[in-house]
C-alpha positions in Angstrom: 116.4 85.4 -11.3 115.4 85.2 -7.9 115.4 82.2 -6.0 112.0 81.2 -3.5 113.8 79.6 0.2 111.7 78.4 2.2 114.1 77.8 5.3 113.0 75.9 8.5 114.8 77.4 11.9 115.3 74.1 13.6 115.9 74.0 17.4 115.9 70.5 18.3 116.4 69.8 22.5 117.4 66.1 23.2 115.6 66.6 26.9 115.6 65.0 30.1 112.2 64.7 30.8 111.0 67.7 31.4 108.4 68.9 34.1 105.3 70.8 32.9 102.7 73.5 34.1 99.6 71.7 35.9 97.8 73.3 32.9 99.3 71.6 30.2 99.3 68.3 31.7 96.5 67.1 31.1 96.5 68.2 27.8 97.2 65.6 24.5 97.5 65.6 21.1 93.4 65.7 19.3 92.7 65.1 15.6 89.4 66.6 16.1 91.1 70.0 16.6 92.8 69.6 13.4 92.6 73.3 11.3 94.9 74.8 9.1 96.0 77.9 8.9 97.5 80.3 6.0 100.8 82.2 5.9 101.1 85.4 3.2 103.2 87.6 4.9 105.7 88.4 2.2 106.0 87.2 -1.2 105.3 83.4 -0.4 101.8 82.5 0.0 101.0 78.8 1.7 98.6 76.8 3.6 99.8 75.5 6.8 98.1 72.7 9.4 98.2 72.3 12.9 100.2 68.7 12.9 103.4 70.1 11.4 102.8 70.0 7.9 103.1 73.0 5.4 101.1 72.7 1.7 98.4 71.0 0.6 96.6 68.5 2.5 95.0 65.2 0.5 91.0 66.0 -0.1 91.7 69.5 0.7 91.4 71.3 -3.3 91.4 75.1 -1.3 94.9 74.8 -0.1 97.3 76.5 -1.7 100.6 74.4 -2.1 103.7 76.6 -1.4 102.7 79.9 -4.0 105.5 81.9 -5.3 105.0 85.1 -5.9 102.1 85.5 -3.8 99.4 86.1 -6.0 100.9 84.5 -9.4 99.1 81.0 -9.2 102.6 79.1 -9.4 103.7 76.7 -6.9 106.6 75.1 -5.4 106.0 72.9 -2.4 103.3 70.3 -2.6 103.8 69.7 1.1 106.4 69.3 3.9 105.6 67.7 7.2 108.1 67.5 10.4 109.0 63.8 11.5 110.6 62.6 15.1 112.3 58.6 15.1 113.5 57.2 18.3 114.8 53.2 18.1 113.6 52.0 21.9 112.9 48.5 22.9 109.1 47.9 23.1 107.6 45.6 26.2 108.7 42.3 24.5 112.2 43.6 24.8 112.1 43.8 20.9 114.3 46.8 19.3 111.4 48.9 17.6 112.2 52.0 15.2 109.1 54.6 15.9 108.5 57.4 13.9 106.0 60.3 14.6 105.2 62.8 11.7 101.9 65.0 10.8 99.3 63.6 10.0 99.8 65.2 6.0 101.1 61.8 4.2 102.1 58.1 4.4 105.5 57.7 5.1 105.6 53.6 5.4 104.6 50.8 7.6 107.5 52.2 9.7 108.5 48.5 10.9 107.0 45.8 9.3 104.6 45.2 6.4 101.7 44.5 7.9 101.8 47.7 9.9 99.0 50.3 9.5 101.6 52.9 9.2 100.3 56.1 10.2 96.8 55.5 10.8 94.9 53.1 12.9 92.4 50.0 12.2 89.4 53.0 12.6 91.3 55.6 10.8 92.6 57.1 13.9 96.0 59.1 13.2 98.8 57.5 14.4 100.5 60.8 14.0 101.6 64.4 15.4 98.2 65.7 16.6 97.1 69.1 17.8 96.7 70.2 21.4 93.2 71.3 22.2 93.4 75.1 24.1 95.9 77.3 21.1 93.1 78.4 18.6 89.7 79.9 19.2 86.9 77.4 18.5 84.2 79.2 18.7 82.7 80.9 15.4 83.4 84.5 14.7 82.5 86.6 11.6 86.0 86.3 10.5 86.2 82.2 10.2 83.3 81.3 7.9 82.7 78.5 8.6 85.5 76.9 10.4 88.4 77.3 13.1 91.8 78.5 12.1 95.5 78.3 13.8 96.1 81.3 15.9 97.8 83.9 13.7 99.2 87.0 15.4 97.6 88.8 12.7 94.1 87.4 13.7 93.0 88.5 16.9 90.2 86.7 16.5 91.9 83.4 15.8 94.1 83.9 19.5 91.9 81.8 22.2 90.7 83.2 25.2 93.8 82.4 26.9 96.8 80.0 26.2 97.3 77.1 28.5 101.3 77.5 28.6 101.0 80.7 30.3 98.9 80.1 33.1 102.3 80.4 35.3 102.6 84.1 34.8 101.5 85.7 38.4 100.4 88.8 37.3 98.6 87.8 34.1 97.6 84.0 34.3 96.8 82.9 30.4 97.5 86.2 29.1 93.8 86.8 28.4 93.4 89.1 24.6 97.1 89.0 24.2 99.1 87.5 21.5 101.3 84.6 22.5 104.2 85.5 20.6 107.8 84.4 20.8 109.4 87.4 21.6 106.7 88.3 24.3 103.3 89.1 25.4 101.8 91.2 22.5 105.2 91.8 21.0 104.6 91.7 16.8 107.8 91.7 15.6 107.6 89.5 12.6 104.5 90.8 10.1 103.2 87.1 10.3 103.8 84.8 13.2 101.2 81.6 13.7 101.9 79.2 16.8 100.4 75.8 17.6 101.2 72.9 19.6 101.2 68.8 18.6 102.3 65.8 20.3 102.5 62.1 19.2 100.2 60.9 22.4 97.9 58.8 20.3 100.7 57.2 17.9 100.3 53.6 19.1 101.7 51.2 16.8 104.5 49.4 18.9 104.0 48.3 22.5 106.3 50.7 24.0 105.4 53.2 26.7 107.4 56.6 26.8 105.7 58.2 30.3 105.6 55.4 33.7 103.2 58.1 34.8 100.7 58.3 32.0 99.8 55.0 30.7 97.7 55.9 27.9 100.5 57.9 26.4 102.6 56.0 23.4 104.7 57.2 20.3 107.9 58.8 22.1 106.5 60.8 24.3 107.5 64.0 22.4 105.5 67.2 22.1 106.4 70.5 19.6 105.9 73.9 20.2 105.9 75.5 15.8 105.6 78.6 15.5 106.1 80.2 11.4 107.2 84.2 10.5 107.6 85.4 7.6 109.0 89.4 7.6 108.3 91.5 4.5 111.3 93.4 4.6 113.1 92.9 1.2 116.0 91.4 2.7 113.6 88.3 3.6 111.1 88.4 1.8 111.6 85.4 0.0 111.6 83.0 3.1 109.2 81.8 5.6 111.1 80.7 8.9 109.7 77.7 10.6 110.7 76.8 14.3 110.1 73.6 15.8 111.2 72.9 19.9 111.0 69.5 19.8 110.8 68.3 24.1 110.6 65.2 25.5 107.5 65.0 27.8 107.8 61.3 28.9 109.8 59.5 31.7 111.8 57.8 29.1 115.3 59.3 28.3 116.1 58.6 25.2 119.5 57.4 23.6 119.3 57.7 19.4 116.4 60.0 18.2 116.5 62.2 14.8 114.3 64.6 13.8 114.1 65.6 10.5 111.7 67.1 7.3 109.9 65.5 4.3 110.0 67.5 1.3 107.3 66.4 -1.3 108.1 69.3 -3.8 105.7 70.4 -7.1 108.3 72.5 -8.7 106.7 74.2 -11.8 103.1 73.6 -10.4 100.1 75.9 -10.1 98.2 76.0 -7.3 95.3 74.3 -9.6 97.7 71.6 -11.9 100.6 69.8 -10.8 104.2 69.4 -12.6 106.2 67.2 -10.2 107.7 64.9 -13.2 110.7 66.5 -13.7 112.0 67.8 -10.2 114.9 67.1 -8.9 117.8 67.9 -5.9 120.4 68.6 -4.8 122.8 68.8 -1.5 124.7 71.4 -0.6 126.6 70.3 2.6 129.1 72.6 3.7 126.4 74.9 3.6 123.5 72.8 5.1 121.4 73.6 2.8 119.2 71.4 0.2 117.1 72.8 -3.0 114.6 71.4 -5.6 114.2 72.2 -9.4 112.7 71.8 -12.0 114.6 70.2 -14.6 113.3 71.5 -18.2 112.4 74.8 -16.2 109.1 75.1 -18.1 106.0 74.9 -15.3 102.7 73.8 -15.8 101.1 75.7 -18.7 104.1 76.6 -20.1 105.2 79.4 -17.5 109.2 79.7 -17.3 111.7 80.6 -15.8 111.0 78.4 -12.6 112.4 79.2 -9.4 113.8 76.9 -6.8 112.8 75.6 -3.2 115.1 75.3 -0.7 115.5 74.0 2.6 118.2 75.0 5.1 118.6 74.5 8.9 119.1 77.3 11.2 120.0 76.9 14.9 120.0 72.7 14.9 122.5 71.7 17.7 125.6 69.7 16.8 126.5 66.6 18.9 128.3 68.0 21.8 130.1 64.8 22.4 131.3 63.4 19.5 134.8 65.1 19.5 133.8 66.5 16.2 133.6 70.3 15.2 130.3 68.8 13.4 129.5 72.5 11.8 133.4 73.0 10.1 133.3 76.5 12.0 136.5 75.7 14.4 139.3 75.5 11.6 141.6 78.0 13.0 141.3 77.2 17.1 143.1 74.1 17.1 142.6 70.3 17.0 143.2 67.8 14.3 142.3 66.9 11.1 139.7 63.7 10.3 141.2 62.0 7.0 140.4 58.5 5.5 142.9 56.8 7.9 141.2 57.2 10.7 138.7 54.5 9.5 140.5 51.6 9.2 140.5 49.4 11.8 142.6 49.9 15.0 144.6 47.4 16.7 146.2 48.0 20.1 148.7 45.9 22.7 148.8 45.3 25.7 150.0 48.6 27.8 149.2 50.9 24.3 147.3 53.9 25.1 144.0 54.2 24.2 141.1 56.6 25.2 138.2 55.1 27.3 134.5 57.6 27.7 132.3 57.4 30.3 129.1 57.1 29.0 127.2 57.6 31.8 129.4 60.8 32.6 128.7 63.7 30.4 130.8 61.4 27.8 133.8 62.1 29.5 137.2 60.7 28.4 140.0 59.5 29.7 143.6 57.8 28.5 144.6 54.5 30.1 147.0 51.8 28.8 145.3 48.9 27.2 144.8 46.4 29.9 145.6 42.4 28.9 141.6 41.6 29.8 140.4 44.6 27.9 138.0 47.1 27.9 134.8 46.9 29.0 132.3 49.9 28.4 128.3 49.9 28.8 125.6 51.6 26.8 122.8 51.7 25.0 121.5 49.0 27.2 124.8 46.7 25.9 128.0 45.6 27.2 130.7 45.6 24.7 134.7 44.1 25.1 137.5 45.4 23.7 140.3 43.1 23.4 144.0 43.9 22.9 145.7 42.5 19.6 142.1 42.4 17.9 141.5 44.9 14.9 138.6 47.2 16.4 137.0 48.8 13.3 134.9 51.8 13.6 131.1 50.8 13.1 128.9 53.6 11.3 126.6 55.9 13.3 126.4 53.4 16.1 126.8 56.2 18.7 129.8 54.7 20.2 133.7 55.2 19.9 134.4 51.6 18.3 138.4 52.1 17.6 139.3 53.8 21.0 140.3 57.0 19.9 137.9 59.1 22.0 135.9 60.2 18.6 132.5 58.8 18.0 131.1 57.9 14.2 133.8 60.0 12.6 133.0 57.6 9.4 129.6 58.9 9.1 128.9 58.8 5.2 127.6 56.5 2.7 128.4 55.6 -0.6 125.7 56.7 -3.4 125.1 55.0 -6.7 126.7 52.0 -7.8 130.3 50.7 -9.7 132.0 53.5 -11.4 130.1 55.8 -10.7 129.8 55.7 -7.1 130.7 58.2 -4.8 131.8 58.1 -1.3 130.7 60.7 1.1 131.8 61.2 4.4 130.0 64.0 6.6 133.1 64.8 8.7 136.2 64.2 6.2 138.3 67.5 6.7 136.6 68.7 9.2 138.6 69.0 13.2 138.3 67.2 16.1 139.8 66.4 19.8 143.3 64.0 20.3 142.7 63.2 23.1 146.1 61.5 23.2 147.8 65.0 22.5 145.5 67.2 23.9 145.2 68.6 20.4 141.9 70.4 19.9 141.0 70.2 23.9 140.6 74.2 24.0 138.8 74.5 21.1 135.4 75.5 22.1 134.1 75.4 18.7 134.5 71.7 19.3 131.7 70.0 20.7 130.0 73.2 20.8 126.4 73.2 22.4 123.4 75.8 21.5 122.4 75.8 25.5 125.7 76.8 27.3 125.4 80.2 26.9 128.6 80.9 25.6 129.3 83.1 22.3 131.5 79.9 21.0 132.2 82.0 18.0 132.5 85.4 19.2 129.6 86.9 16.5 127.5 88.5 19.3 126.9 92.0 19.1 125.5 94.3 21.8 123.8 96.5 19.6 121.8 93.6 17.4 121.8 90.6 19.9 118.7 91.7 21.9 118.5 88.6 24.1 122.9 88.3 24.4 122.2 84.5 23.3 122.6 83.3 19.5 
């Protein structure tokens, strides 16, 4: 049986701020150009919507919810919309968690109860909303009787030209031509839509991401998406999705996440829902997550049902946690994380331990442990490290707690409860830097970053790798 993937190409850029074309600027996120759009490109059929949601929108009957095989009625993916969370400190000085997603569902009060969560007191969306300028508004034969997302499939969905390409000298806004990734008018994939959102209007917390732009609020993030679906065999099963997540705003930001909400239907139709009995499951060596259907008997009867998974592609690892955060570095040297390397650390006076410079492209150093301690600033705290004091490593705190050099090498959780709980740590097995020994140091697989234009892994090939970057 073959299996439907739907697998989201994920490149996420932890920016400096990042300085735009005089076109774009003054452009924001605008619910009123909300339209959705519809990929069927290859044997998955779906409706798509300008805020970062795939599936079907609630009060929108017409959209078809993640169909697989085109054409067969039978649906997988009730919806999945892109979310961003940054914790900053709002103008109170208050530590604030904010979180901007697409405008497709409810994901909480985010912070406190009596929070609007993602929409205002007037119904405004708090949300991911659409930049005005990437579709063609105006009515054409084609439409009906509304806008779509530019499709490079639909000439006449392309607008008249695109505000991000108002920098090219010879052909400002590359007027008729399709804004595609791999160039002007270049249609490599059989499908490829593009849109832009940013969270300009999400303004529930009193924090201000841009000193320039007061009226902007969420984090001050903007994403370029762009979906392609090829109907080459090989792939023909998958829709890619790529998200470029930048920071726009003044503010540089120390802990974000981005991440995907997967509301699956498994065993639905595109007219009758059968979301009862799905469930999922993890599959982390391989990042990749899938959802089935558990009696594998859809809606009507229909069987067998397929499954719906989610992989990323292309996401950067932390390139300085010490941590070969991908497992991909095995035979290049460095040590082993194991168990022991949780429990707390105590060190005496004159004992070497390993001190980072946070403000220094995280660079370490090893230095005897002085009789007044450590001091080491970040994240807007001071913390003190005293000799003869256990020093336990605190969970996905972004800091190296046990002066080892490594930072949240405990990153886990434990699932379930009593007996049949299970302990799961992301890194357990996997290599990283002693920075005592030197062990690891070389290793470039270590700490590896997407942007350094290095082949860390040596799988480029001249003849395939038309860009010599991975």
């Amino acid at each position: 049986m073959r299996r439907f993937i739907y697998i989201p190409t994920i490149v996420f850029l932890m920016a400096l701020p990042l300085v735009l074309l005089a076109q774009m600027d003054d452009l924001h996120g605008d619910q009123n150009y909300s339209m959705s759009g519809l990929h069927s490109g290859n044997m998955i059929r779906t409706t798509f919507w300008n805020d970062g949601q795939l599936g079907q929108r609630v009060n929108s009957p017409e959209d078809i919810p993640g169909e697989w095989p085109i054409n067969s009625g039978r649906a997988y993916n009730a919806k999945t919309v892109i979310l961003v969370q940054g914790e900053v400190k709002d103008i109170y000085g208050e530590t604030k968690h904010i979180q901007s997603e697409a405008n497709g569902t409810r994901t909480g009060g985010q912070d406190n109860s009596e929070s609007n969560g993602d929409w205002g007191p007037n119904g405004e969306w708090w949300t991911f909303c659409p930049l005005p300028g990437f579709a063609n508004m105006e009515p054409t034969e084609e439409q009906s009787d509304k806008p779509r997302v530019a499709m490079s499939h639909w000439d006449w969905s392309w607008p008249q030209t695109w505000p991000d390409k108002y920098d090219d000298p010879v052909d400002p806004g590359w007027s008729k031509s399709w804004n595609g990734y791999f160039g002007k008018n270049v249609l490599n994939a059989d499908q490829e839509s593009y849109y832009v959102v940013d969270d300009y209007n999400n303004r529930e917390f009193a924090f201000y991401p841009d000193s320039t732009d007061s009226l902007r609020r969420g984090l001050g993030m903007r994403v370029t998406i762009r979906g392609f679906q090829w109907s080459n065999v090989l792939v023909e099963d998958i829709l890619f999705m790529l998200y470029d997540v930048k920071n726009i705003g003044t503010h540089n930001h120390d802990k974000l996440n981005f991440g995907i909400m997967s509301c699956p239907g498994i065993g639905a139709t595109t007219s009758a829902a059968d979301n009862t009995d799905d469930g999922g499951r993890y599959d982390l060596e391989e990042d990749f997550g899938y959802h089935y259907d558990e009696n594998n008997i859809g809606a009507g009867g229909w069987s067998p049902v397929g499954l719906y998974g989610l992989a990323y592609f292309e996401s950067p690892g932390n390139p300085y946690d010490g941590i070969d955060n991908d497992g991909d570095g095995g035979f290049n040297g460095g040590s082993t994380i194991d168990e022991s390397m949780f429990e707390p650390v105590t060190y005496q006076i004159g004992e070497d331990v390993v001190v980072i410079d946070y403000q220094n492209e995280f660079s370490r150093s090893v230095v005897p442990m002085p009789e007044e301690g450590i001091t080491v600033n970040y994240l807007g705290s001071e913390t003190l490290f005293l000799p003869n004091v256990p020093l336990p490593e605190q969970k996905n705190n972004l800091i190296d707690d046990n002066l080892n050099g490594i930072i949240d090498e405990n990153n886990g959780e434990v699932f379930g409860e009593g007996e049949s709980a299970i302990e799961r740590y992301l890194y357990l097995g996997l290599n990283y830097i002693n920075y005592k020994t030197n062990d690891g140091v070389d290793n470039i697989l270590i700490d590896e970053r997407r942007d350094d234009g290095i082949d860390n892994d040596g799988d480029w090939d001249v003849l395939n790798d038309d860009v010599g970057l991975d």
